[in-house]
KOLFIDREN-176325 format. One record per residue: residue number from 1; residue in three letters; x, y, z of N, C-alpha, C in turn. Coordinates in pm, 1 decimal, decimal comma. Example, Ala and Ser with C-alpha at 12.3 -4.5 7.8 and 13.67 -1.06 7.14 Angstrom:
(atom 1 ALA (1319,0 -569,0 780,0) (1230,0 -450,0 780,0) (1320,0 -330,0 780,0)),
(atom 2 SER (1285,0 -225,0 708,0) (1367,0 -106,0 714,0) (1290,0 3,0 787,0)),
//
This chain:
(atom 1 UNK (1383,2 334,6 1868,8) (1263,7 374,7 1793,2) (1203,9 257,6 1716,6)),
(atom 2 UNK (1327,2 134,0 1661,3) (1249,6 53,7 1602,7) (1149,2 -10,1 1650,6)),
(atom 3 UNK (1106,1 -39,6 1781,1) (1029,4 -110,3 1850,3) (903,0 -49,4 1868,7)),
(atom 4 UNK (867,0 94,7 1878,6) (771,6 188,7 1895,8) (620,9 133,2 1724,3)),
(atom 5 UNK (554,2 126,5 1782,4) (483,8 141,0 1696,8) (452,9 249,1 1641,4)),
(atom 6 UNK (353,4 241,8 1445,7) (354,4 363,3 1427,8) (312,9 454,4 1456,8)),
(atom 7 UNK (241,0 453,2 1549,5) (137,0 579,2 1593,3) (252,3 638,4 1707,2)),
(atom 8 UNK (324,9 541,6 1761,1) (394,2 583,7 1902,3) (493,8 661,9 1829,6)),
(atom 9 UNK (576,7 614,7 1760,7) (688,2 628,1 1664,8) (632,6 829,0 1634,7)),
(atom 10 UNK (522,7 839,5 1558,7) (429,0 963,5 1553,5) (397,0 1077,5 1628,1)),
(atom 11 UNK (372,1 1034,7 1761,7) (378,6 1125,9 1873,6) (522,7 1166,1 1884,2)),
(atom 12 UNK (599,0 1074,8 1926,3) (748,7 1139,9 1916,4) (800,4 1231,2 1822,2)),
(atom 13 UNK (784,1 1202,4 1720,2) (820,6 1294,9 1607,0) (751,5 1438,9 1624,9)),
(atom 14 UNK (622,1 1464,7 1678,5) (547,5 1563,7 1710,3) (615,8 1644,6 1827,7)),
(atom 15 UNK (679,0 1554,3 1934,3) (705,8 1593,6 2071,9) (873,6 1658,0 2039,8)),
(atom 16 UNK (914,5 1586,9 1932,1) (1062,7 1623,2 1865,3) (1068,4 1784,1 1818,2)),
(atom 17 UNK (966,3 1752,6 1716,8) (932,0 1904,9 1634,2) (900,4 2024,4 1756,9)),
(atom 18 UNK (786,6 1996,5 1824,5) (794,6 2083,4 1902,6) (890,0 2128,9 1982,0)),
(atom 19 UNK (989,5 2028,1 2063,3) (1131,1 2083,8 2154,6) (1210,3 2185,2 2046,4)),
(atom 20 UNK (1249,2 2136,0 1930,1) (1339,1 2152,0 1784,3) (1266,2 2349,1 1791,5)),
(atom 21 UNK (1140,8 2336,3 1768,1) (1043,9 2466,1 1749,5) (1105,6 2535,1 1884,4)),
(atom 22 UNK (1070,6 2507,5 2001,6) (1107,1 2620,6 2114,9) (1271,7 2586,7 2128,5)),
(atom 23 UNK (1336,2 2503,1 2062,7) (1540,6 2556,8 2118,8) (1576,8 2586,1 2022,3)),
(atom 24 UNK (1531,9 2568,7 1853,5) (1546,9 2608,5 1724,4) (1673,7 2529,7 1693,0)),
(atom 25 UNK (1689,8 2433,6 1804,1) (1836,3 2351,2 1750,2) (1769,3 2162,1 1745,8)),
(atom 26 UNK (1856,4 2109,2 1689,8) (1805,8 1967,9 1705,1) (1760,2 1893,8 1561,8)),
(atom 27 UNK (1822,2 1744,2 1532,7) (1772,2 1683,5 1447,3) (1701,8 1542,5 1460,7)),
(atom 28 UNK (1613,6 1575,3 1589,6) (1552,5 1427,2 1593,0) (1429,5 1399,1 1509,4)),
(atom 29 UNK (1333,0 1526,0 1507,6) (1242,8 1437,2 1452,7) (1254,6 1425,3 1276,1)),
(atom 30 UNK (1386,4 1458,4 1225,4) (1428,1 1387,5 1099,7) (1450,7 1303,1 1080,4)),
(atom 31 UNK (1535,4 1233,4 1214,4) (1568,0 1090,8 1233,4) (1428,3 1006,3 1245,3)),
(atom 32 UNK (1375,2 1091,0 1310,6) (1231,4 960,8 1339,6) (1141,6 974,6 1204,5)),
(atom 33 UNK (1123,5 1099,7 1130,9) (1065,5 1061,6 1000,1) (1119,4 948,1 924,0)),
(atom 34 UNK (1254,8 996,0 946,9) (1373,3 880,6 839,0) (1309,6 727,4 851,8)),
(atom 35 UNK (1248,2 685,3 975,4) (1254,4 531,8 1048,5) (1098,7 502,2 961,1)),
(atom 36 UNK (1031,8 585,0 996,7) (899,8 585,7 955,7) (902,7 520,0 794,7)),
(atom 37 UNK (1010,6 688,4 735,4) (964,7 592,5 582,6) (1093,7 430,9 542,3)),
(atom 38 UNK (1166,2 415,8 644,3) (1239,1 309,4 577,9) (1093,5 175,0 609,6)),
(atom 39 UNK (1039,0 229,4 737,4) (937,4 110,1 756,1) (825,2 75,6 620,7)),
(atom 40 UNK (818,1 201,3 601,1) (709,7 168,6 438,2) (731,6 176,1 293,5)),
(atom 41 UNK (825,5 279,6 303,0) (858,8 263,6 175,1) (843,9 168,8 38,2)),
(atom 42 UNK (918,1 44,0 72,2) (863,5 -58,6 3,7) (762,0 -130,1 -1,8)),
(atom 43 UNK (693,1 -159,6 106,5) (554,6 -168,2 97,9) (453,5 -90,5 23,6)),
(atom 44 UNK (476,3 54,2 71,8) (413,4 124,6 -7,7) (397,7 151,2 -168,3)),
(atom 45 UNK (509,9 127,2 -235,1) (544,5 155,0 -371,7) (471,0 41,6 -383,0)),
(atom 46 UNK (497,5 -104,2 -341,7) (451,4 -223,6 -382,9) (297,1 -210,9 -411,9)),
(atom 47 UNK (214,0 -161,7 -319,9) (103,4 -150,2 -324,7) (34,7 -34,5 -443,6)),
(atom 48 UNK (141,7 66,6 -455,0) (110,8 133,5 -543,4) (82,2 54,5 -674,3)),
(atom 49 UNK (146,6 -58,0 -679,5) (163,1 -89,3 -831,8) (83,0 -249,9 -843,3)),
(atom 50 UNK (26,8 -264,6 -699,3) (-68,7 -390,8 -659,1) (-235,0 -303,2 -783,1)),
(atom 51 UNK (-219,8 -153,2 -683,6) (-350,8 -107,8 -678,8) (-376,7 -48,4 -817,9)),
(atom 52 UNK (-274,5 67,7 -894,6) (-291,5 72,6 -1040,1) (-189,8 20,3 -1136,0)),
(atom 53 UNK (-237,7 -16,1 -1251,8) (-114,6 -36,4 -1357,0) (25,0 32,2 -1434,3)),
(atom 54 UNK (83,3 76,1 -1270,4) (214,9 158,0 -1346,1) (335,9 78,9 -1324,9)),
(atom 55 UNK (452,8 129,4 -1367,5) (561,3 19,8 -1331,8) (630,3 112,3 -1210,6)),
(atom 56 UNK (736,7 7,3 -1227,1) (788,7 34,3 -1035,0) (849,7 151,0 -1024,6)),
(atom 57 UNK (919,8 189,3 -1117,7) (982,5 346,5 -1129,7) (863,2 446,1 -1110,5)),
(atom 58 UNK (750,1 395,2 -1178,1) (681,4 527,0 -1138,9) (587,8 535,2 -979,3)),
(atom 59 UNK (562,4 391,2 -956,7) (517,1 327,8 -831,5) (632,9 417,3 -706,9)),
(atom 60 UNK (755,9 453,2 -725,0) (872,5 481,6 -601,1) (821,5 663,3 -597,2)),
(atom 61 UNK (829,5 677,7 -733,8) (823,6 844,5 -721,9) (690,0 876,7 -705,5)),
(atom 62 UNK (597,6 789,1 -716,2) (454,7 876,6 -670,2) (482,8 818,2 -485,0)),
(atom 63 UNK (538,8 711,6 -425,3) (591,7 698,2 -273,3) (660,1 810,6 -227,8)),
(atom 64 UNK (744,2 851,0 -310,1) (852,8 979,3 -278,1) (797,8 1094,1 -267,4)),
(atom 65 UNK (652,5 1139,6 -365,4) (584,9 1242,5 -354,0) (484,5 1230,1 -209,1)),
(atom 66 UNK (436,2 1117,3 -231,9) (365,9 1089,5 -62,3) (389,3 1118,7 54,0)),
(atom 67 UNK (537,5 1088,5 28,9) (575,0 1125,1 165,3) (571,9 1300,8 209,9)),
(atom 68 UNK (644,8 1311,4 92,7) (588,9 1482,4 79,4) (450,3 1554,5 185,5)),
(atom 69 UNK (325,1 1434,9 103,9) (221,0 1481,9 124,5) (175,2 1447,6 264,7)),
(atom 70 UNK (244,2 1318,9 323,1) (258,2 1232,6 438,4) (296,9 1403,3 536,7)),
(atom 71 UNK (425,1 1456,4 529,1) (485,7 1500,6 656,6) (383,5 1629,3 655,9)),
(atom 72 UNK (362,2 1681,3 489,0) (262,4 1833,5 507,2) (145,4 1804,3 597,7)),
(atom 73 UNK (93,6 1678,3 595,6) (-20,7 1642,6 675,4) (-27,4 1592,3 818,0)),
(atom 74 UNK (67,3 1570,4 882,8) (91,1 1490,5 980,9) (46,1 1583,1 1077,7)),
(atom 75 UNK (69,5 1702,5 1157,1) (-0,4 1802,6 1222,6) (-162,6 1749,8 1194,3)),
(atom 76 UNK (-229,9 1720,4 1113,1) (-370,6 1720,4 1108,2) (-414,0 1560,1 1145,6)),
(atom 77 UNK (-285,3 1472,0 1179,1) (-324,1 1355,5 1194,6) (-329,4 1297,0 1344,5)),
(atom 78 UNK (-425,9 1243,0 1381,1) (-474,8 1213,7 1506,9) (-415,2 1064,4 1574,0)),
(atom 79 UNK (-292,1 1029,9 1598,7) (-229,3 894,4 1646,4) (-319,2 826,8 1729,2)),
(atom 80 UNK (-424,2 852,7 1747,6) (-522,5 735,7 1809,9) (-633,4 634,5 1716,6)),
(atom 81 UNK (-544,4 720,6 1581,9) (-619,6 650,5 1454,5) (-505,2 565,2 1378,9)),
(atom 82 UNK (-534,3 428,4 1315,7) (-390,2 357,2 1330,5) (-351,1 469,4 1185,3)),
(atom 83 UNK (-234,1 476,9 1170,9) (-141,8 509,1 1085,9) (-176,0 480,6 921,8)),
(atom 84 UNK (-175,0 351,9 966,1) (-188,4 260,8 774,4) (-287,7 343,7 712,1)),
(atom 85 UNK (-415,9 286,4 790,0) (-553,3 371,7 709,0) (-525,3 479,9 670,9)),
(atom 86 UNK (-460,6 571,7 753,9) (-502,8 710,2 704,2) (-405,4 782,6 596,0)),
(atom 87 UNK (-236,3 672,1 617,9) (-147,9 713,2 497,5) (-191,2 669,9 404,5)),
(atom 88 UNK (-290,5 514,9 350,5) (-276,9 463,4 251,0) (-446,4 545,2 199,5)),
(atom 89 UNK (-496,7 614,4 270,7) (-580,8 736,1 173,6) (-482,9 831,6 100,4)),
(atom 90 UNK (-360,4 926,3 192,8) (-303,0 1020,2 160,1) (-210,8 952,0 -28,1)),
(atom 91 UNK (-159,3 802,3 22,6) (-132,3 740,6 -88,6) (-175,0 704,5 -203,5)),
(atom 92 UNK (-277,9 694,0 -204,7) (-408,5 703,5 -347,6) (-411,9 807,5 -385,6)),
(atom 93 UNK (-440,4 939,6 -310,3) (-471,8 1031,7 -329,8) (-366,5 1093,1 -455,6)),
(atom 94 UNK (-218,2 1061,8 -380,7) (-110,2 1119,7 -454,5) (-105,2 1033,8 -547,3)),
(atom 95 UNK (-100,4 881,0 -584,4) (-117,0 827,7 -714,3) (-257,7 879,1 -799,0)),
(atom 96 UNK (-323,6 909,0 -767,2) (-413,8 981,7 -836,1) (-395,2 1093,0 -953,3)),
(atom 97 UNK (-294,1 1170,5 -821,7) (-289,1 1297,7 -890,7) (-148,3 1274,7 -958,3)),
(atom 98 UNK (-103,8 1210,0 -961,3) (39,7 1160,6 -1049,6) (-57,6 1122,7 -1223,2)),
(atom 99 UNK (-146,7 1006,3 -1198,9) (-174,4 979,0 -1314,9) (-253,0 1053,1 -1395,8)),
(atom 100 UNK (-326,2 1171,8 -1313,1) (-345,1 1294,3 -1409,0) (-323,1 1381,1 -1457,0)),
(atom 101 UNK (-192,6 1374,1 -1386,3) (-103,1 1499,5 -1425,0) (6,9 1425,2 -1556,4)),
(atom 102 UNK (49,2 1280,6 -1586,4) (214,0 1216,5 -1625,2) (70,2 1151,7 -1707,3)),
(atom 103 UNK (-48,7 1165,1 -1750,4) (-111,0 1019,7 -1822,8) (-40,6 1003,6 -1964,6)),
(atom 104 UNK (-7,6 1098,6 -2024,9) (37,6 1081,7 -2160,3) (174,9 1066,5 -2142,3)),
(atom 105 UNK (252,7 1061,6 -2022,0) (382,3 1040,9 -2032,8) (403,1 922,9 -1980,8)),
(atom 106 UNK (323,5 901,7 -1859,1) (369,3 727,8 -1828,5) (329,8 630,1 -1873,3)),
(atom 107 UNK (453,1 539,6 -1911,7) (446,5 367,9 -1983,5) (361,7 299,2 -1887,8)),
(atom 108 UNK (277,3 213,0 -1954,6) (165,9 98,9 -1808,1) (309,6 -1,0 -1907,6)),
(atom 109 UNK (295,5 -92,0 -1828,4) (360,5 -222,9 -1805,0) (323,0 -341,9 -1750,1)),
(atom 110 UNK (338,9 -434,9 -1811,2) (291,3 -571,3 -1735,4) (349,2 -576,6 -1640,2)),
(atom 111 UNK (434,2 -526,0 -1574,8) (497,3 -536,3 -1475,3) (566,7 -656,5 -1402,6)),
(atom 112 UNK (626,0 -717,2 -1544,3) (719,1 -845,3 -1524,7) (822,2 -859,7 -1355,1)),
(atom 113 UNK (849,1 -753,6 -1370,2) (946,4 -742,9 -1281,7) (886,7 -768,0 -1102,9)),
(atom 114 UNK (794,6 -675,2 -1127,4) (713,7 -712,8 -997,6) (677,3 -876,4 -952,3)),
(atom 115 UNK (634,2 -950,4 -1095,5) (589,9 -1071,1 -1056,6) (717,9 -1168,5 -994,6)),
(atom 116 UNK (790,0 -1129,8 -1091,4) (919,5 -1208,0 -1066,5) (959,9 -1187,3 -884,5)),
(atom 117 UNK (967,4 -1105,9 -870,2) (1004,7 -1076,9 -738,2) (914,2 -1091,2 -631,6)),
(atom 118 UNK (785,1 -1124,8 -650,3) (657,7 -1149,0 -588,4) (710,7 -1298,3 -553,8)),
(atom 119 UNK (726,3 -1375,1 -663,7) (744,1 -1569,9 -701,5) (847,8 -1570,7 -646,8)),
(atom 120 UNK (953,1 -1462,9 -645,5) (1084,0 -1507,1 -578,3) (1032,0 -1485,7 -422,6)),
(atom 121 UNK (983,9 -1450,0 -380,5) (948,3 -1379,0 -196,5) (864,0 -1463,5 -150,3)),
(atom 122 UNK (783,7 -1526,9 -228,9) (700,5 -1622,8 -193,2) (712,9 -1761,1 -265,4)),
(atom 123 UNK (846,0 -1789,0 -246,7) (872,5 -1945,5 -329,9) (775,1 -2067,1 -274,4)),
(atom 124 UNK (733,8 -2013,4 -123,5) (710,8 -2141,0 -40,3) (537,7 -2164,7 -31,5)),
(atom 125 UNK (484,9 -2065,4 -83,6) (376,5 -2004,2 -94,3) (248,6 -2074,1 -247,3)),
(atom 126 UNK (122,4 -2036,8 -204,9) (70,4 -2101,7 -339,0) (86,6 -1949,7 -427,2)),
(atom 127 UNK (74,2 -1845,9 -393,5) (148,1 -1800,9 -517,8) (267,2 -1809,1 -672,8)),
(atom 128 UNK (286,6 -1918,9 -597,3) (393,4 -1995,9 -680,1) (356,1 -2037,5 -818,7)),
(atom 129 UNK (207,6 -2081,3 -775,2) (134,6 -2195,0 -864,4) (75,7 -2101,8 -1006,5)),
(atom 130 UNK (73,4 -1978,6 -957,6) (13,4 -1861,2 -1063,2) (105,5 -1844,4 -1190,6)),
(atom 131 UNK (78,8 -1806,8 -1250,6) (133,5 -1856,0 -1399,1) (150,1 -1630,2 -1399,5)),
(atom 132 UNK (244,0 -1606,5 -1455,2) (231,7 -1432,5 -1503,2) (69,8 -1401,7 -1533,7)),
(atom 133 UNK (12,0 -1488,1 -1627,2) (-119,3 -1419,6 -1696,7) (-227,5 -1436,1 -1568,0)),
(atom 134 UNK (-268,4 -1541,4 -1509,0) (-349,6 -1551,0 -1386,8) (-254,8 -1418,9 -1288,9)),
(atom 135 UNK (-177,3 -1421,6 -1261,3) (-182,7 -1291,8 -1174,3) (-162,6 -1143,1 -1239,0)),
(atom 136 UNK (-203,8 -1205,3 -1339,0) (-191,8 -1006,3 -1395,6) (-346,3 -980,4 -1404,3)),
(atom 137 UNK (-417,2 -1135,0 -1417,9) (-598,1 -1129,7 -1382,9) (-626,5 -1070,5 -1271,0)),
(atom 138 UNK (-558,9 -1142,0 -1187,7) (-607,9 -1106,6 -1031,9) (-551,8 -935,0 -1006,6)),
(atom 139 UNK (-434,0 -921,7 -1060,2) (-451,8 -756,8 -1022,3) (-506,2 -666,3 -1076,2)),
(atom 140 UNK (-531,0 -723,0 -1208,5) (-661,7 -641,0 -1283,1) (-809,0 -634,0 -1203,3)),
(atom 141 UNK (-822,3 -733,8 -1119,3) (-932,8 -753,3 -1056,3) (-940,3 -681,6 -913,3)),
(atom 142 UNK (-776,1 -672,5 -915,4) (-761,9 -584,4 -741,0) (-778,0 -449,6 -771,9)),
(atom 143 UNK (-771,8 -406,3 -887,6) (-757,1 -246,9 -913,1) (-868,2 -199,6 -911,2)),
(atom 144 UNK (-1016,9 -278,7 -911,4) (-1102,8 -231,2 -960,4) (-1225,3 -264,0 -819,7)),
(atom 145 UNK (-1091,1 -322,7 -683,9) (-1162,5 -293,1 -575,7) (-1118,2 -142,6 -507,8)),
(atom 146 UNK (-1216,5 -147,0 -416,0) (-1236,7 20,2 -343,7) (-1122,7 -16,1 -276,1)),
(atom 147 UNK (-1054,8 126,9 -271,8) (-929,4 156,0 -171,5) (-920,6 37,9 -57,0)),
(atom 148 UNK (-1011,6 52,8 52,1) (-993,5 -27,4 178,7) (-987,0 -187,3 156,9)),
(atom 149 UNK (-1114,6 -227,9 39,3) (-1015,0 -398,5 38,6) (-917,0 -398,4 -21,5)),
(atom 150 UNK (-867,9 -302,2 -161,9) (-716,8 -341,2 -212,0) (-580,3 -324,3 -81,1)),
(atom 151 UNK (-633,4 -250,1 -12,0) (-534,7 -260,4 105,3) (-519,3 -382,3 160,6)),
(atom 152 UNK (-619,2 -395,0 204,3) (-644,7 -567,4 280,9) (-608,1 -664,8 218,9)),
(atom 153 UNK (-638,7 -662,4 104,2) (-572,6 -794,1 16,6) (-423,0 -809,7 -20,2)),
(atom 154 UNK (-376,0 -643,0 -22,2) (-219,3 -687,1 16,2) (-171,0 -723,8 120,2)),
(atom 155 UNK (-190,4 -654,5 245,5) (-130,2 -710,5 351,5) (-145,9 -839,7 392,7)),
(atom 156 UNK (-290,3 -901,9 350,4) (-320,2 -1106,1 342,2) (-261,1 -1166,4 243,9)),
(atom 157 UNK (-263,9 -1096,1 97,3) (-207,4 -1203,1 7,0) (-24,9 -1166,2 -13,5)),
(atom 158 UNK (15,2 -1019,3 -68,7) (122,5 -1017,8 -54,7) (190,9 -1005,0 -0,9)),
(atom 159 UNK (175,8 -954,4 114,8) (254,8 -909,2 268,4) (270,0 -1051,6 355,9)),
(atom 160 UNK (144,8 -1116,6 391,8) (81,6 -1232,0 442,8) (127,0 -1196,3 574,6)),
(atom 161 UNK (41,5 -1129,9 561,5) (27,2 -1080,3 753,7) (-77,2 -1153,7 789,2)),
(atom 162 UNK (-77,7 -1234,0 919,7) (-203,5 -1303,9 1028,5) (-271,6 -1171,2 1043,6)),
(atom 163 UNK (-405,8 -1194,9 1067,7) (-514,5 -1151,5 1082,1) (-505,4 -1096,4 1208,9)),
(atom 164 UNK (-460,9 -1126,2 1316,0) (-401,4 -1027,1 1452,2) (-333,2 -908,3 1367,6)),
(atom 165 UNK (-224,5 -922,8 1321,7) (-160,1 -813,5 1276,9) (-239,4 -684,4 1145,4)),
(atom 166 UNK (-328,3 -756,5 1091,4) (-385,7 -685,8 1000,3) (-508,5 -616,6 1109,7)),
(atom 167 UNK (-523,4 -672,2 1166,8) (-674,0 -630,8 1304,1) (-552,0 -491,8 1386,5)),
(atom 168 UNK (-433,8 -459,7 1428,5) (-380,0 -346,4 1479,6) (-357,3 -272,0 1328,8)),
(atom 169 UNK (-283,4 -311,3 1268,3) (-254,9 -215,0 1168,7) (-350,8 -143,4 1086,7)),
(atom 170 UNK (-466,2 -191,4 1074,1) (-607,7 -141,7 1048,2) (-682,0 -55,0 1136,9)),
(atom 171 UNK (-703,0 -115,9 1257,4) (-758,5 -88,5 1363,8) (-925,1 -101,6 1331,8)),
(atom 172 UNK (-919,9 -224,2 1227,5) (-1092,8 -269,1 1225,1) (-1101,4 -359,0 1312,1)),
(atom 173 UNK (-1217,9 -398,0 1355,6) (-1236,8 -521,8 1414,3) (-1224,2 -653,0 1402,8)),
(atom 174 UNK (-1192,5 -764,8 1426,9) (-1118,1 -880,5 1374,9) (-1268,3 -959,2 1296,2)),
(atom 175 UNK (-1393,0 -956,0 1346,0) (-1506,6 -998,8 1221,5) (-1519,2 -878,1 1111,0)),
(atom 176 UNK (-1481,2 -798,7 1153,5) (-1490,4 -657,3 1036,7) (-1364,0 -696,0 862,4)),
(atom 177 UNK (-1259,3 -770,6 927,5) (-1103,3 -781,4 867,6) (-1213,6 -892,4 790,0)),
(atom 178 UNK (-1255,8 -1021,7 856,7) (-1277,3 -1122,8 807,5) (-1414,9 -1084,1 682,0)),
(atom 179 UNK (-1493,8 -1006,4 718,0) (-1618,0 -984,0 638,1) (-1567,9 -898,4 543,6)),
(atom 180 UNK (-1445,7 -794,2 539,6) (-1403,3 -693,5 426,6) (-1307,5 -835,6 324,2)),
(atom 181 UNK (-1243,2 -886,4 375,6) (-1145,8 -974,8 282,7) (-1249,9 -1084,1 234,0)),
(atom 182 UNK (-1339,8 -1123,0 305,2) (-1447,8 -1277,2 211,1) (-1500,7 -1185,2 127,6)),
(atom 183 UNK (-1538,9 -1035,9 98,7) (-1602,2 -939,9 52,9) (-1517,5 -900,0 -130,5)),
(atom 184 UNK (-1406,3 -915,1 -23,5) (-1315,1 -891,5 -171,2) (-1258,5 -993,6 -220,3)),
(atom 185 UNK (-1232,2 -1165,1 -203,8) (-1255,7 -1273,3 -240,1) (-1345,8 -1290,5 -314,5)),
(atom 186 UNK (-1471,6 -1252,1 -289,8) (-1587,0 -1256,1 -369,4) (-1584,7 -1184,4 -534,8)),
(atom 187 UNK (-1520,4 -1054,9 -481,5) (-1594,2 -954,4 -572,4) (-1435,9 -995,7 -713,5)),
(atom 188 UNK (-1321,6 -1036,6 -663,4) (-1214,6 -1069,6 -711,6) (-1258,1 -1186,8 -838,9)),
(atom 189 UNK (-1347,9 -1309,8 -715,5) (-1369,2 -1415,4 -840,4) (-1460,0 -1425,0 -931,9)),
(atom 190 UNK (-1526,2 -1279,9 -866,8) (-1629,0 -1267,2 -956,0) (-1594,5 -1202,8 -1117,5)),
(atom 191 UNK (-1464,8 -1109,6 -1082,4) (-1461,2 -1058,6 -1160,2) (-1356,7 -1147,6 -1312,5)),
(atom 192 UNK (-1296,2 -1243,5 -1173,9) (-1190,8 -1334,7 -1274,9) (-1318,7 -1468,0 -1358,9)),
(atom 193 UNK (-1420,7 -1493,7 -1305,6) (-1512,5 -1573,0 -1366,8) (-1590,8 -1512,5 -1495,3)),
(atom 194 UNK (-1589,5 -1385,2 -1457,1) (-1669,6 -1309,4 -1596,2) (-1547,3 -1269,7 -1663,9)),
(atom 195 UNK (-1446,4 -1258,5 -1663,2) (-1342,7 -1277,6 -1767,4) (-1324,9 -1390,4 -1847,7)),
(atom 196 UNK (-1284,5 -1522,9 -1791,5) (-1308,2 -1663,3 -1825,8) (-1429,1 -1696,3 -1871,6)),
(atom 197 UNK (-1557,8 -1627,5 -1903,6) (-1666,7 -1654,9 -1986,3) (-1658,3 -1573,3 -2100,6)),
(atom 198 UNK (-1589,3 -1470,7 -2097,6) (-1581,1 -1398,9 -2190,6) (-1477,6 -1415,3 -2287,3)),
(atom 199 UNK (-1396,3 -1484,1 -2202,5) (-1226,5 -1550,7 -2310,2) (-1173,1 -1411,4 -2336,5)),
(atom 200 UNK (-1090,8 -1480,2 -2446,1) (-927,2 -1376,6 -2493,7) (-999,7 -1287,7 -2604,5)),
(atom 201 UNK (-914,8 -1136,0 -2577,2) (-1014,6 -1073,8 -2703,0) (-975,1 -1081,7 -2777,9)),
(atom 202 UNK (-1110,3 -1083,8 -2895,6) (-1023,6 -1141,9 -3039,9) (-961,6 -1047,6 -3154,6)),
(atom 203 UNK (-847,8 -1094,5 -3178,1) (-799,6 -1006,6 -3285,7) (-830,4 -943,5 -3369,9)),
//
């Protein structure tokens, strides 16, 4: 199964459920959910906490609720559409409804921990060169792009997936990948330049 892509990986699980449905015996397509979320899991939480300001504990359990919302939905999902796109809507959706439901209970956090482990994964990388406060700019600046480039900008900046691989896992077109990411480059430095004119707020 590891080799199957996700959409392929998807049909099976469908073709599982259904045998499982007419012999009422069988545990495959648990196994193949199982593969699915070890493939995202961490990605996913990561991005959770790329896209709003929560910390990683709460970043896993709004992933854990997803998936939830992931398998209730999967019957309505069409595998000729890539995978990513359409979980990482179902994934907003459920961080959404996490932070309106927990707002007075969940801690925001600088999310030290994340960076640290970002600088450690990418020692070799110019991420390196970012200081904690410049990248807590830049994700302040990623949060406040639309769903589809904060996606994109993880899988280029923190994932650092080639642009082939972001062109299947998307299933945009490879000038489409290039015009959404110069799009959110833009709108990123734009937003880190009108910070830096505006300076530190004052006490």
């Amino acid at each position: 199964m590891q080799h199957l892509k996700d959409e392929d990986l998807i049909r099976e699980l469908k073709r599982a459920e259904l045998g499982e449905h007419l012999t009422g015996s069988g545990q495959q397509a648990e196994k193949i959910f199982a593969e699915l979320i070890q493939r995202h899991q961490r990605p996913f939480a990561r991005l959770v906490t790329i896209r709003y300001p929560l910390d990683i504990a709460s970043a896993e359990e709004i992933t854990q609720d997803f998936w939830l919302e992931c398998y209730s939905a999967l019957p309505r999902y069409n595998p000729d559409r890539p995978f990513l796109s359409w979980a990482t809507t179902i994934l907003f959706r459920t961080a959404e409804k996490f932070i309106k439901k927990r707002r007075k209970e969940v801690q925001l956090s600088p999310q030290s921990d994340f960076f640290d482990a970002q600088v450690a994964l990418n020692s070799d990388s110019a991420a390196q060169t970012f200081d904690k406060d410049q990248i807590a700019s830049m994700l302040s600046a990623v949060r406040e792009l639309p769903a589809e480039l904060a996606l994109l900008i993880d899988l280029r900046f923190f994932q650092q997936k080639k642009i082939e691989e972001i062109v299947e896992a998307t299933g945009l077109a490879r000038s489409t990948v290039f015009e959404k990411l110069n799009l959110a480059y833009k709108k990123i430095r734009r937003r880190l330049s009108d910070r830096e004119q505006k300076g530190p707020p004052s006490k």
